[in-house]
Backbone atoms as SQL, in Angstrom:
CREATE TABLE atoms (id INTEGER PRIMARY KEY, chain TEXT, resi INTEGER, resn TEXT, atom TEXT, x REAL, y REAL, z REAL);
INSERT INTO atoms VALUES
  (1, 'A', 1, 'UNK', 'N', -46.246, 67.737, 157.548),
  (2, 'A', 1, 'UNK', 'CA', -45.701, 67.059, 158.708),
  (3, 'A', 1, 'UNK', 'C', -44.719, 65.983, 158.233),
  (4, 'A', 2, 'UNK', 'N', -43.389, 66.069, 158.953),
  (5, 'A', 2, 'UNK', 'CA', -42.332, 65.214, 158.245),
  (6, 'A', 2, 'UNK', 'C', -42.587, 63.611, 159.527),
  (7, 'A', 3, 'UNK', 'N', -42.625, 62.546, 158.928),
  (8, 'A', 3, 'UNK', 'CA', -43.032, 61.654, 159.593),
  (9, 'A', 3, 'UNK', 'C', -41.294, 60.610, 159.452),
  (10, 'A', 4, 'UNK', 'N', -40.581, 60.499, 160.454),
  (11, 'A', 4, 'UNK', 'CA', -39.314, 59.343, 160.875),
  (12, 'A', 4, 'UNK', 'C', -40.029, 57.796, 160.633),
  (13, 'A', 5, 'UNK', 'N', -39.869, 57.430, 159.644),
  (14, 'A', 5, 'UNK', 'CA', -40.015, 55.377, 160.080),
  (15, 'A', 5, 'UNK', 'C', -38.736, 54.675, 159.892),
  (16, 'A', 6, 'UNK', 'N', -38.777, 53.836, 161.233),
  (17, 'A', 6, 'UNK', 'CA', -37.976, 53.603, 161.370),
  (18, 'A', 6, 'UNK', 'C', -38.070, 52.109, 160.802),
  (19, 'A', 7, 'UNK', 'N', -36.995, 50.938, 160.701),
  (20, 'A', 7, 'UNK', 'CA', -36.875, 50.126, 160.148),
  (21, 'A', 7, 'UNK', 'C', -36.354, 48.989, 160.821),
  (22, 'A', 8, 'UNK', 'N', -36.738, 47.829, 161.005),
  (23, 'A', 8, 'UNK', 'CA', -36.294, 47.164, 161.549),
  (24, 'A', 8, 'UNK', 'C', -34.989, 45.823, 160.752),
  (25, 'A', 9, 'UNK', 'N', -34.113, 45.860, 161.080),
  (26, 'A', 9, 'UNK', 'CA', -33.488, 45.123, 160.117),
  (27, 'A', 9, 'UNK', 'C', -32.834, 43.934, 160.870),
  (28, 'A', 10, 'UNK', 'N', -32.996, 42.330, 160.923),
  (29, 'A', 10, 'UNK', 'CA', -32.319, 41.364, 161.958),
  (30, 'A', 10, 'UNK', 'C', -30.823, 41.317, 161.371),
  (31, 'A', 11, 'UNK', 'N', -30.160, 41.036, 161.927),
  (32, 'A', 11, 'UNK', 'CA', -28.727, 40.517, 161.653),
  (33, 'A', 11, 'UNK', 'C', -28.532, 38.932, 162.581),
  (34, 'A', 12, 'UNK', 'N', -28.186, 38.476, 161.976),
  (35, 'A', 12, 'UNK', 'CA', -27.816, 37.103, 162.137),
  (36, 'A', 12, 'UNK', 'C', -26.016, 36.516, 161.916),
  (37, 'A', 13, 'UNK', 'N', -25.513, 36.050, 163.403),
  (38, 'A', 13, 'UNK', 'CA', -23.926, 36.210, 163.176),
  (39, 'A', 13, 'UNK', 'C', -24.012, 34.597, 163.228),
  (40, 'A', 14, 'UNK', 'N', -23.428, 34.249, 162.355),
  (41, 'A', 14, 'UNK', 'CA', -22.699, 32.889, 161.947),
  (42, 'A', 14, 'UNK', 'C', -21.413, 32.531, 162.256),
  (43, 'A', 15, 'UNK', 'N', -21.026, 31.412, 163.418),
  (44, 'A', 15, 'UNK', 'CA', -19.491, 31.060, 163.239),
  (45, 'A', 15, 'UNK', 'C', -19.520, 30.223, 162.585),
  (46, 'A', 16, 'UNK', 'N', -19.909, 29.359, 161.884),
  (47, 'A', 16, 'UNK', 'CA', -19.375, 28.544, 160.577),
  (48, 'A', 16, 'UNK', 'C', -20.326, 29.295, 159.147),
  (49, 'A', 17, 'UNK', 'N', -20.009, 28.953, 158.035),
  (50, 'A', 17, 'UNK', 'CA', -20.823, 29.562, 157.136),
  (51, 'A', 17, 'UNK', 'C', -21.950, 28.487, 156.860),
  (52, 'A', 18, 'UNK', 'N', -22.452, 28.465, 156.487),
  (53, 'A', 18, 'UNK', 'CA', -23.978, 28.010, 156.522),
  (54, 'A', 18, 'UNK', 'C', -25.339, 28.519, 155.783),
  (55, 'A', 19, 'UNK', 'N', -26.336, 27.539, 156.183),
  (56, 'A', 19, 'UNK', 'CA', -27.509, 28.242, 155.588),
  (57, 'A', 19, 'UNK', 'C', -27.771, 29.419, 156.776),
  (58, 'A', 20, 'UNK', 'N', -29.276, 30.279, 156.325),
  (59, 'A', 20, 'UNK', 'CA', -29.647, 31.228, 157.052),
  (60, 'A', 20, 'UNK', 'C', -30.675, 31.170, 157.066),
  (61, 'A', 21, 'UNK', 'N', -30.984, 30.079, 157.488),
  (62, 'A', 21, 'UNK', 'CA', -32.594, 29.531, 157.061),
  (63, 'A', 21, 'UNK', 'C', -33.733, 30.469, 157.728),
  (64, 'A', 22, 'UNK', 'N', -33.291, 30.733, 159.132),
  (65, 'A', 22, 'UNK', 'CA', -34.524, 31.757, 160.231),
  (66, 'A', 22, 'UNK', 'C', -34.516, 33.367, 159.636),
  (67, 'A', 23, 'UNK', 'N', -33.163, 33.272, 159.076),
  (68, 'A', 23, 'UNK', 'CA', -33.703, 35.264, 158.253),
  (69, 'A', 23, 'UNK', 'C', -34.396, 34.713, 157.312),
  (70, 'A', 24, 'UNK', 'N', -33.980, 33.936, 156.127),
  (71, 'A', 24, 'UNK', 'CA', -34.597, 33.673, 154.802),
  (72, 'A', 24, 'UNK', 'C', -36.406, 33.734, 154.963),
  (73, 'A', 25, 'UNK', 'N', -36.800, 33.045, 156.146),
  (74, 'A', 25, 'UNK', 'CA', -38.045, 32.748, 156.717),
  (75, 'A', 25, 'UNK', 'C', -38.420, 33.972, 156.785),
  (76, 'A', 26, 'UNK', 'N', -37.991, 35.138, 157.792),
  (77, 'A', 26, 'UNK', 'CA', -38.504, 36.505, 157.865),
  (78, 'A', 26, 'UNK', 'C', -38.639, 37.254, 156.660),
  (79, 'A', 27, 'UNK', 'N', -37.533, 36.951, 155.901),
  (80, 'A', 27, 'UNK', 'CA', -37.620, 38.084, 155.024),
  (81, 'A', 27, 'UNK', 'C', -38.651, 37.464, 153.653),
  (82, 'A', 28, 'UNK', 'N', -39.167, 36.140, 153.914),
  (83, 'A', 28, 'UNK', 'CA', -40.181, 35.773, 152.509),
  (84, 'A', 28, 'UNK', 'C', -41.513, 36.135, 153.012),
  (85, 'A', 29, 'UNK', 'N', -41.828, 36.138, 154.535),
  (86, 'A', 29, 'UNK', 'CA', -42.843, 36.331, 154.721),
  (87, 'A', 29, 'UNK', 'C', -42.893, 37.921, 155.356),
  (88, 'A', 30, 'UNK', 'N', -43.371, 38.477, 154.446),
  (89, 'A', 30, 'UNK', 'CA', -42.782, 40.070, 154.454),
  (90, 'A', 30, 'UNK', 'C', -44.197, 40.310, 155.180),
  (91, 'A', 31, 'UNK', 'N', -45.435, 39.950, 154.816),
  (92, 'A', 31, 'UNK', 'CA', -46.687, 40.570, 155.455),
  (93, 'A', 31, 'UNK', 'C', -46.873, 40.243, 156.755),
  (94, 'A', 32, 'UNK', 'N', -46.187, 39.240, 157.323),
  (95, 'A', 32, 'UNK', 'CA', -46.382, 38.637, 158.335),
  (96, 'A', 32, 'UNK', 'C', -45.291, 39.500, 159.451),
  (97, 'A', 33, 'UNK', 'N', -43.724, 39.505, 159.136),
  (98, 'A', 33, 'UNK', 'CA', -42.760, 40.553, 160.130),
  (99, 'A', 33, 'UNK', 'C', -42.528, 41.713, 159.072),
  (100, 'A', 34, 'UNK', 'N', -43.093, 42.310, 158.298),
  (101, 'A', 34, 'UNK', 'CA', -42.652, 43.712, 158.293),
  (102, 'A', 34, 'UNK', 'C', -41.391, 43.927, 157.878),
  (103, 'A', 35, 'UNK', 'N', -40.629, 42.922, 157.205),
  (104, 'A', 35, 'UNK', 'CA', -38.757, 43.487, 157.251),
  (105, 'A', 35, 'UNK', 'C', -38.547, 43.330, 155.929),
  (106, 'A', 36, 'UNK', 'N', -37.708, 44.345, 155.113),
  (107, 'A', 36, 'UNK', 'CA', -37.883, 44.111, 153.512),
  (108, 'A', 36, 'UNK', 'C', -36.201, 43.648, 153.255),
  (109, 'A', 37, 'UNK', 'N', -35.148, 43.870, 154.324),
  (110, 'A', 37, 'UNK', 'CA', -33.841, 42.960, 154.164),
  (111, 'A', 37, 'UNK', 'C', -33.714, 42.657, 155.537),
  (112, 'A', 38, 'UNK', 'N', -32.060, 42.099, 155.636),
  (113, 'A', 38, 'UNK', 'CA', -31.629, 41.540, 156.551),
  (114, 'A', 38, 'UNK', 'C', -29.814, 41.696, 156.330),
  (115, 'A', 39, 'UNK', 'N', -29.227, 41.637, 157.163),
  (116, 'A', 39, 'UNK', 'CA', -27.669, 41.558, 157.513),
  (117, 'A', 39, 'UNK', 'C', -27.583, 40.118, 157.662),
  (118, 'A', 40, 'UNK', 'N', -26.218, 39.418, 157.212),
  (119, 'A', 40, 'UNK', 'CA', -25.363, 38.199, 158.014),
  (120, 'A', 40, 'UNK', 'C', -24.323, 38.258, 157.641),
  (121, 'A', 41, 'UNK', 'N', -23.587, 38.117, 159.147),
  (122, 'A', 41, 'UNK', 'CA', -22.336, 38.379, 159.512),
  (123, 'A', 41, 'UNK', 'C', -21.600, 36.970, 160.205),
  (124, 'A', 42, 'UNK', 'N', -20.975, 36.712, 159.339),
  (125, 'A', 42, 'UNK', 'CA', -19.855, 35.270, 159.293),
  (126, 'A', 42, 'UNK', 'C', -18.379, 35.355, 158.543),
  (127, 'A', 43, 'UNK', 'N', -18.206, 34.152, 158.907),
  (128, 'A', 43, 'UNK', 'CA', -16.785, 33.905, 157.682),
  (129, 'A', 43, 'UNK', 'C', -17.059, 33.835, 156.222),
  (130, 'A', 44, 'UNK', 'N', -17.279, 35.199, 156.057),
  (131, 'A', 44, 'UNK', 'CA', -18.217, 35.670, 154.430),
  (132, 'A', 44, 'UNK', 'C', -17.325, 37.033, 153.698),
  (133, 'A', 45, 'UNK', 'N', -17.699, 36.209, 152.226),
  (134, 'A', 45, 'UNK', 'CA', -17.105, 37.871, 151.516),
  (135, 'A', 45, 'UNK', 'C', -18.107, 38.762, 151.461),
  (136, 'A', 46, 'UNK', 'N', -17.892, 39.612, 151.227),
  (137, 'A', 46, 'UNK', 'CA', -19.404, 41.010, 150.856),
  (138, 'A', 46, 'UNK', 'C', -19.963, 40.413, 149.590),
  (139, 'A', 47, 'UNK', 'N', -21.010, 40.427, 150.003),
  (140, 'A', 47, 'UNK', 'CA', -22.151, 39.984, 148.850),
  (141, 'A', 47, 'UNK', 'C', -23.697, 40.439, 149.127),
  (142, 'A', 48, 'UNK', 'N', -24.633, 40.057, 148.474),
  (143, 'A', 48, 'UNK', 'CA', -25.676, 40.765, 148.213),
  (144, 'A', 48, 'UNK', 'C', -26.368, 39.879, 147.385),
  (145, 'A', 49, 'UNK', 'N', -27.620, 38.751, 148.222),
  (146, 'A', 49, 'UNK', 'CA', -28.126, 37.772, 147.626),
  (147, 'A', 49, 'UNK', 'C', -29.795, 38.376, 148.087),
  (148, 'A', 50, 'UNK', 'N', -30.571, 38.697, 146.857),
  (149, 'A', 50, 'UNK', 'CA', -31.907, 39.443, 146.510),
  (150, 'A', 50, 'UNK', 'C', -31.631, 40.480, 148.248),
  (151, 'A', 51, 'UNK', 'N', -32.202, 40.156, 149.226),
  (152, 'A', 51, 'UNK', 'CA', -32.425, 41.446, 149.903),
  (153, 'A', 51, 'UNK', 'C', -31.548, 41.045, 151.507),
  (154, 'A', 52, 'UNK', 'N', -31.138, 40.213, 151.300),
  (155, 'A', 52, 'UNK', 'CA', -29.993, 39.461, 152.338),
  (156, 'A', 52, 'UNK', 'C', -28.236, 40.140, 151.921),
  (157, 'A', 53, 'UNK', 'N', -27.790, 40.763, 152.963),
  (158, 'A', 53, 'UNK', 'CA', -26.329, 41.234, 152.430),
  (159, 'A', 53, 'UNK', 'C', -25.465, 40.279, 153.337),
  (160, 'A', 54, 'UNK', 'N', -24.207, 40.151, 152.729),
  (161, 'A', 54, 'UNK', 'CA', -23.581, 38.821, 153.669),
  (162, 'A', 54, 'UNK', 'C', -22.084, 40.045, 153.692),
  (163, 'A', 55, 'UNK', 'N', -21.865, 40.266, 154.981),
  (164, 'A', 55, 'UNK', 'CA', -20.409, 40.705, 155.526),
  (165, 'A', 55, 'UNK', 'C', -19.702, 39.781, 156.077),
  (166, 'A', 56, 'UNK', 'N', -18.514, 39.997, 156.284),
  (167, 'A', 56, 'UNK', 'CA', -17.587, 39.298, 157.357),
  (168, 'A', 56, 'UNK', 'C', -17.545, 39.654, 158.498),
  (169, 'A', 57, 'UNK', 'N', -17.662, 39.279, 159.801),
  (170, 'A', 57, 'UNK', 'CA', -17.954, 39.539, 161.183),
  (171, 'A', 57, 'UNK', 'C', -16.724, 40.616, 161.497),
  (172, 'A', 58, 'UNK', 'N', -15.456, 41.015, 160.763),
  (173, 'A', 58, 'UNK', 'CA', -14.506, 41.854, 161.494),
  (174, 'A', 58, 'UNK', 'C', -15.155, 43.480, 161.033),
  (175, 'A', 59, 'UNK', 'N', -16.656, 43.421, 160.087),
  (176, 'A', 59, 'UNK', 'CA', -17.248, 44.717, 159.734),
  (177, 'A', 59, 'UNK', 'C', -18.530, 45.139, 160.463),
  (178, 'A', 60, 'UNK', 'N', -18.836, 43.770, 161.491),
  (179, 'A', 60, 'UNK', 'CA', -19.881, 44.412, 162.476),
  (180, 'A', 60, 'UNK', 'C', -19.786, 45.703, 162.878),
  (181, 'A', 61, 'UNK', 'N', -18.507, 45.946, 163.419),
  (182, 'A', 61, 'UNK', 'CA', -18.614, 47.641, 163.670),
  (183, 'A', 61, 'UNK', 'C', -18.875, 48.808, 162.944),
  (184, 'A', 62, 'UNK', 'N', -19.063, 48.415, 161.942),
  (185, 'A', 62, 'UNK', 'CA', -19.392, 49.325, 161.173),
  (186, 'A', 62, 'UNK', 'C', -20.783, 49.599, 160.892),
  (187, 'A', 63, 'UNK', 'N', -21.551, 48.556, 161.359),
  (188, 'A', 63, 'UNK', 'CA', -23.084, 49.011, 161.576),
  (189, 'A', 63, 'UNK', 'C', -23.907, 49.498, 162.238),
  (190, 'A', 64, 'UNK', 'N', -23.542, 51.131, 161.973),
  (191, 'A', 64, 'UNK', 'CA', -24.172, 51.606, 163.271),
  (192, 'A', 64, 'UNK', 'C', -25.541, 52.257, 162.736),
  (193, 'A', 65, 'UNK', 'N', -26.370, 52.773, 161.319),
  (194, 'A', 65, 'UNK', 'CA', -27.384, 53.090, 160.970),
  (195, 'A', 65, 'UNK', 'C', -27.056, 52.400, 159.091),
  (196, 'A', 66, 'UNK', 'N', -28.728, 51.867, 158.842),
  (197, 'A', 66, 'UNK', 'CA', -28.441, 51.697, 157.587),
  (198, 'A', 66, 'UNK', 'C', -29.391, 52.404, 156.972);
């Protein structure tokens, strides 16, 4: 039996750049929400900090499954 899980992933949009303090929170307490990354989308280059990816908001559209 082939079993679909699905994944929940938050994204968090930033108009100034900043901390991300309310994902950082989700994603340390992994036993508690279940989420093993996260998206943020601001005035950001592409990067990739441990399980947090940081885009620039003109690539939101491009997230349509990850």
């Amino acid at each position: 039996m082939l079993v679909s899980l699905k994944k929940c992933v938050p994204v968090e949009c930033k108009a100034t750049t900043g901390n991300a303090k309310s994902v950082r929170t989700v994603l340390y307490n992994h036993e508690k929400y279940h989420v093993d990354y996260a998206i943020k989308l601001g005035d950001y280059n592409i990067g990739r900090k441990d399980n947090l990816l940081t885009l620039p908001i003109y690539m939101a559209f491009l997230l349509t499954e990850v």
